[in-house]
DRENPA-3360 file (N, C-alpha, C; in nm, 2 decimals, always signed):
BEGIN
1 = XXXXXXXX = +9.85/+9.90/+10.49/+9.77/+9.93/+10.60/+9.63/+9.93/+10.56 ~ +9.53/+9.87/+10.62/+9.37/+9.85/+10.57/+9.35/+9.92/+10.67 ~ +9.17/+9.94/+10.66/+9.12/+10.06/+10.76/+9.10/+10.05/+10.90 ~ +9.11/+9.93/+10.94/+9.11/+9.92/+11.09/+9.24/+9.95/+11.13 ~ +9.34/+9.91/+11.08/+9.48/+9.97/+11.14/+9.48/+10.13/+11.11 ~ +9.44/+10.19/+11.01/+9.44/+10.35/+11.05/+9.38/+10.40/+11.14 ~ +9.25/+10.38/+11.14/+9.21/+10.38/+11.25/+9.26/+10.36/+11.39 ~ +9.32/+10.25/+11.41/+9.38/+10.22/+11.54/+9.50/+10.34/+11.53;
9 = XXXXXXXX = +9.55/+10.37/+11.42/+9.68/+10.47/+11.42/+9.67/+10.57/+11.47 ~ +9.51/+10.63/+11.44/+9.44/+10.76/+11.45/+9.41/+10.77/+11.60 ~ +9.36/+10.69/+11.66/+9.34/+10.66/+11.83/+9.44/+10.69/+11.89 ~ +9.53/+10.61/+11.84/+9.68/+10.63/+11.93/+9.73/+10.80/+11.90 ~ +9.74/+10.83/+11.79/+9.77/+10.98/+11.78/+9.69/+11.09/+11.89 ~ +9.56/+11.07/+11.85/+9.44/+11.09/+11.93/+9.48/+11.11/+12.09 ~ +9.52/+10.98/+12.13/+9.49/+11.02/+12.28/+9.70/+11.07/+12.34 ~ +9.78/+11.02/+12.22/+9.92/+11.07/+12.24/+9.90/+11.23/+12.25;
17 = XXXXXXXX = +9.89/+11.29/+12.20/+9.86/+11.42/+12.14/+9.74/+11.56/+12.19 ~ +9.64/+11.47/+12.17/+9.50/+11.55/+12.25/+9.46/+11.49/+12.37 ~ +9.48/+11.36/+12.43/+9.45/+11.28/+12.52/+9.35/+11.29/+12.52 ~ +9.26/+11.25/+12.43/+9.10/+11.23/+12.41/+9.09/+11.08/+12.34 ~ +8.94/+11.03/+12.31/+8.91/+10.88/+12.26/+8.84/+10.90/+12.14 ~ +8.84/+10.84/+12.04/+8.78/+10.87/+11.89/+8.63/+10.94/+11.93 ~ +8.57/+10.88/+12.01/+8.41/+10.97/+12.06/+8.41/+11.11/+12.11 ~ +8.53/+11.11/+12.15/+8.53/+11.25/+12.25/+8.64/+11.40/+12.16;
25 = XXXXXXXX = +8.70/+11.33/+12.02/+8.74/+11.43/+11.96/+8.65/+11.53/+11.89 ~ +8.72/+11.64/+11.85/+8.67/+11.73/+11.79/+8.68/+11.72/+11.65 ~ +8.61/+11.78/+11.56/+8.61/+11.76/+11.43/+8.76/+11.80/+11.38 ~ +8.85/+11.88/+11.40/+9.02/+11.95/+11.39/+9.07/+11.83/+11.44 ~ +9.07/+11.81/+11.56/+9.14/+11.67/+11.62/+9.17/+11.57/+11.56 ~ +9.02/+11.49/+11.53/+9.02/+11.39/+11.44/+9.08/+11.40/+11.28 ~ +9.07/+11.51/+11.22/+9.13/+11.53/+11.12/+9.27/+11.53/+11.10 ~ +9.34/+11.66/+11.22/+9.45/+11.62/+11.22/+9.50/+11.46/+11.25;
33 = XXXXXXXX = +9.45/+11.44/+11.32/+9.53/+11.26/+11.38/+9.49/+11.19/+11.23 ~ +9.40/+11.21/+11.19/+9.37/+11.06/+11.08/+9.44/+11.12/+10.96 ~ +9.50/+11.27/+10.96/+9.59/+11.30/+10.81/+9.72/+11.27/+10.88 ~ +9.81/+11.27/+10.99/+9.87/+11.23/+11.04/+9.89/+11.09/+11.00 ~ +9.84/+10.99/+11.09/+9.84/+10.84/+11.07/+9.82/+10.80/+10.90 ~ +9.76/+10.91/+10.83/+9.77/+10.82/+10.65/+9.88/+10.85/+10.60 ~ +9.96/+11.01/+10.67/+10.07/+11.02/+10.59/+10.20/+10.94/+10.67 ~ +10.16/+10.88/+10.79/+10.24/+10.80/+10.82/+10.32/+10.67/+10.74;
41 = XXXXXXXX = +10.17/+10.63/+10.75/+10.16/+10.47/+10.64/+10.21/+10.54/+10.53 ~ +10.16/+10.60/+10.47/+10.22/+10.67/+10.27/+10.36/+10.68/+10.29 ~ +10.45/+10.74/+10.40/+10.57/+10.84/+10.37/+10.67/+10.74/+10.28 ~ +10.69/+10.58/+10.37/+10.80/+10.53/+10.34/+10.77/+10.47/+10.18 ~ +10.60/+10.47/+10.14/+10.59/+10.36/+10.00/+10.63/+10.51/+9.95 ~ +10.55/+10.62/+9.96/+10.61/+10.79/+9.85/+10.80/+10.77/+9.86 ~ +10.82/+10.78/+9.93/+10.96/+10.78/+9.92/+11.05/+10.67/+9.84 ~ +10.99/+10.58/+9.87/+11.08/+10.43/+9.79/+10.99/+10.43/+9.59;
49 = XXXXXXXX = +10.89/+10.50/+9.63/+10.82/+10.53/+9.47/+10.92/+10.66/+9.39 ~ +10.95/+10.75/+9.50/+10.98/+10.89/+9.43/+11.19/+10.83/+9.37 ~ +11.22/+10.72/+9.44/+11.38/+10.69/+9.42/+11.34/+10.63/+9.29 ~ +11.25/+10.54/+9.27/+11.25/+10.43/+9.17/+11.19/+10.54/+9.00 ~ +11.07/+10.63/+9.05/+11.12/+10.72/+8.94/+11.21/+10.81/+8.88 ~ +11.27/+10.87/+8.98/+11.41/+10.99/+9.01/+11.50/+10.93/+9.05 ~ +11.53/+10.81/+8.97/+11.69/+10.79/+9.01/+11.84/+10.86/+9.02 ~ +11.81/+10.98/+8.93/+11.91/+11.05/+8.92/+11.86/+11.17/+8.90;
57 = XXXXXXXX = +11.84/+11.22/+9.02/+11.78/+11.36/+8.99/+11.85/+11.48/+9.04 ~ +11.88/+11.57/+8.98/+11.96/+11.68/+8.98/+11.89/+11.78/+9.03 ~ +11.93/+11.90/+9.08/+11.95/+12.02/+9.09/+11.91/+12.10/+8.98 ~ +11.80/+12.18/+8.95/+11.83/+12.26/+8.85/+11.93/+12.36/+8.81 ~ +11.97/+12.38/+8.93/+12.10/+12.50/+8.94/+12.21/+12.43/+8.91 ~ +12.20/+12.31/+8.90/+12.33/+12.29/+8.84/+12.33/+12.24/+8.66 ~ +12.17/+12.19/+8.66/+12.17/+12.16/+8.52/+12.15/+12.26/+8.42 ~ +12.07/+12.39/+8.49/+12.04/+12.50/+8.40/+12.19/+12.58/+8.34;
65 = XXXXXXXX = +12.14/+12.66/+8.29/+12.28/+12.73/+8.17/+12.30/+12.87/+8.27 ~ +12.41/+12.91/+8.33/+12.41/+13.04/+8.39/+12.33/+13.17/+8.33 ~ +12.28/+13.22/+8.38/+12.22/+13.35/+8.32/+12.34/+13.45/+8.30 ~ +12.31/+13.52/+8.17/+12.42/+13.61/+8.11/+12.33/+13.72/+8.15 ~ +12.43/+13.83/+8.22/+12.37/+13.96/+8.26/+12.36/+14.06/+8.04 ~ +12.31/+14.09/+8.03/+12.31/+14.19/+7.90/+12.44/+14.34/+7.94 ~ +12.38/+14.36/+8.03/+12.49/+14.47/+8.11/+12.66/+14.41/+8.09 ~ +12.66/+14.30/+8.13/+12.80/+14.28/+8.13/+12.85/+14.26/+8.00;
73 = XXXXX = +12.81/+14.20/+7.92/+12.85/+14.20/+7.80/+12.89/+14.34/+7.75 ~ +12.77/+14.48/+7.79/+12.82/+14.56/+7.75/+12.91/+14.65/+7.78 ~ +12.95/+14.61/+7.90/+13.10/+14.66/+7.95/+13.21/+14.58/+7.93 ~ +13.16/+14.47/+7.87/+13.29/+14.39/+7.85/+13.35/+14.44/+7.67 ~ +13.27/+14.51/+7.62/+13.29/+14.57/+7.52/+13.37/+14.47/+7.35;
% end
């Protein structure tokens, strides 16, 4: 995506959403719609990046070592 298509992405959010035109938004408005439309474009490359580093990514809860209570040992005598 180059910067005329975010832009264009940001309009269409813009007037879907606030039904206003890039002139007539508010400084929040425009902000939201244009972090909107970048994280649009990003989600699917973040995602197809985050498989190709973390191919096999686990759970910590299952990879960590159970926690041993001290207490129990001491009743288990």
């Amino acid at each position: 995506m180059n910067a005329k298509q975010l832009i264009q992405a940001t309009e269409t959010l813009l007037l879907t959403q606030a039904h206003k035109t890039l002139p007539e938004a508010t400084a929040a408005e425009l902000h939201n719609a244009l972090s909107a439309a970048a994280m649009e474009a990003l989600a699917p490359v973040w995602a197809e990046k985050e498989a190709e580093r973390f191919p096999k990514r686990r759970s910590a809860s299952r990879s960590a070592r159970p926690s041993i209570c001290p207490w129990s040992i001491w009743w288990a005598g």
